[in-house]
C-alpha positions in Angstrom: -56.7 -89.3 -56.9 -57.5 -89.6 -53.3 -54.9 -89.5 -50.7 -55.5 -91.1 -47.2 -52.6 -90.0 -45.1 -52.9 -90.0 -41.2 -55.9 -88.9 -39.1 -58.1 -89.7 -42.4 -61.7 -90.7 -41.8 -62.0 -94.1 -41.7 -65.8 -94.8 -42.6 -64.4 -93.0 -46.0 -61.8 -95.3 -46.3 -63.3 -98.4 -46.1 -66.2 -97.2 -48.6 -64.1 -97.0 -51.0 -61.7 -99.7 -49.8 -64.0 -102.0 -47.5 -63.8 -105.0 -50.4 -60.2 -105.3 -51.0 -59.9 -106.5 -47.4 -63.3 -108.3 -47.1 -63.9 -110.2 -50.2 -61.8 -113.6 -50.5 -60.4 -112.9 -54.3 -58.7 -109.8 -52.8 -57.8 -111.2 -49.5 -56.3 -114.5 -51.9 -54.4 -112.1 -54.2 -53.4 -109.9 -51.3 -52.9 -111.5 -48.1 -50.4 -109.3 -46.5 -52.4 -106.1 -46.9 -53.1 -104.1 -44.1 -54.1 -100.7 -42.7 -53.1 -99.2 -39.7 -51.9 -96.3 -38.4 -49.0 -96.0 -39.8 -50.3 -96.8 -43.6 -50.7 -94.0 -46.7 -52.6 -94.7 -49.2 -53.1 -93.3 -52.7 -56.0 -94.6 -54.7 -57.2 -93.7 -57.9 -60.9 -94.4 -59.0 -63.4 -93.2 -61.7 -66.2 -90.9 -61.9 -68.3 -93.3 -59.8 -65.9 -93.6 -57.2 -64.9 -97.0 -58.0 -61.3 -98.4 -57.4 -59.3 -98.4 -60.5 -55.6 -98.8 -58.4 -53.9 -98.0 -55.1 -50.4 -97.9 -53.6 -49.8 -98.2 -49.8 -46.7 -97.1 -48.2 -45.1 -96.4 -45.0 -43.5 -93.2 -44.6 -40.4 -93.1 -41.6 -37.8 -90.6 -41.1 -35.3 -90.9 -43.6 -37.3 -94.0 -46.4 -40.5 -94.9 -47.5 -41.7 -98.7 -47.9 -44.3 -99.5 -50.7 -46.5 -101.4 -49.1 -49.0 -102.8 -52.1 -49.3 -101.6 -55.5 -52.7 -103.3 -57.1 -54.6 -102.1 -60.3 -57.8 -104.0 -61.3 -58.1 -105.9 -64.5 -58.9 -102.4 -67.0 -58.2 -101.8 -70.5 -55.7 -99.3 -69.7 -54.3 -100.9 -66.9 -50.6 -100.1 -67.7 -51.5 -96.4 -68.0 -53.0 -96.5 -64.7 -50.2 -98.5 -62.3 -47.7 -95.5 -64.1 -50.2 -93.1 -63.0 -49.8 -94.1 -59.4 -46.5 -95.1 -59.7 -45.9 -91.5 -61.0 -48.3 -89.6 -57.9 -46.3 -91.3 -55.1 -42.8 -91.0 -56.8 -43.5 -86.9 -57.6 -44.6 -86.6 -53.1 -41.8 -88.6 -52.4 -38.2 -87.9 -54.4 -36.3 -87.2 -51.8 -36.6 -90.1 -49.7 -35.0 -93.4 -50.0 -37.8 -95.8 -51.3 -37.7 -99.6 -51.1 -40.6 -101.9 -52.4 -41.3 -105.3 -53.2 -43.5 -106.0 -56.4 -44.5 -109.1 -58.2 -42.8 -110.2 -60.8 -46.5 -109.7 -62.8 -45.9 -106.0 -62.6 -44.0 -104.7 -65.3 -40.9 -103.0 -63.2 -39.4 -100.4 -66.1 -41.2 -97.2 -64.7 -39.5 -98.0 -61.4 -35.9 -98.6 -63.3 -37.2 -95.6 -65.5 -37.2 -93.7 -61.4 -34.0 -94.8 -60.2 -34.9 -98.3 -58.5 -32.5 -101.0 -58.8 -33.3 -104.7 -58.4 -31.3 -105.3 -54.9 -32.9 -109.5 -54.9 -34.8 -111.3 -56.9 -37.2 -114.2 -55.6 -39.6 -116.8 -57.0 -42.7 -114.6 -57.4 -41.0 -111.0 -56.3 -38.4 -107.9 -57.0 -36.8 -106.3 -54.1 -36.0 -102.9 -55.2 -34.8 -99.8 -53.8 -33.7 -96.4 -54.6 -31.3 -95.1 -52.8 -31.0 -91.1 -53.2 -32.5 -88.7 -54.7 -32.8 -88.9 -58.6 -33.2 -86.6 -61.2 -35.4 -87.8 -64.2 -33.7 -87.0 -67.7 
């Protein structure tokens, strides 16, 4: 995992992160995604430092907001988006966490964490968790 989190070099960054806000299939499935100086990231990639998934968040006082989650199209994709999930949940229980994520993504691990589904839209969940939780 690679964890961009403040003052982080920037011509790093976009190396490894340059196409999901360049290319036009990323920018399509992603529109809203942005980086500034407020945004975390954690990304997880393979040996030859290629993209496998990221999350982006925005870390305030007292809550977090998940920003994106995206995994790439891989055989273990599942497996990877838990991974993530899992990296950012572990850095981050004792904050309240909100996040909105499309209803493609399969949503159990973040039940399986304490989320509840607060709304529900056409393409979207709107979850939060609001304390800290204790995995049984």
């Amino acid at each position: 995992m690679k964890y961009f989190k403040c003052n982080y070099n920037r011509t790093e960054f976009y190396s490894i992160m340059g196409k999901y806000f360049a290319e036009r299939n990323y920018r399509k499935l992603m529109p809203y995604l942005v980086n500034d100086d407020k945004t975390e990231w954690i990304i997880k990639t393979n040996k030859e430092n290629e993209v496998l998934g990221f999350i982006s968040f925005i870390e305030r006082k007292d809550k977090i907001t998940i920003g994106y989650l995206f995994i790439e199209e891989i055989e273990n994709k599942k497996d990877i988006q838990d991974e993530i999930i899992m990296e950012f949940y572990n850095q981050h229980v004792s904050k309240e966490m909100y996040a909105e994520v499309e209803k493609h993504f399969d949503i159990d691990i973040y039940l399986d964490l304490g989320f509840e589904v607060i709304k529900e839209s056409t393409n979207y969940y709107y979850l939060v968790r609001r304390k800290p939780y204790e995995i049984i």
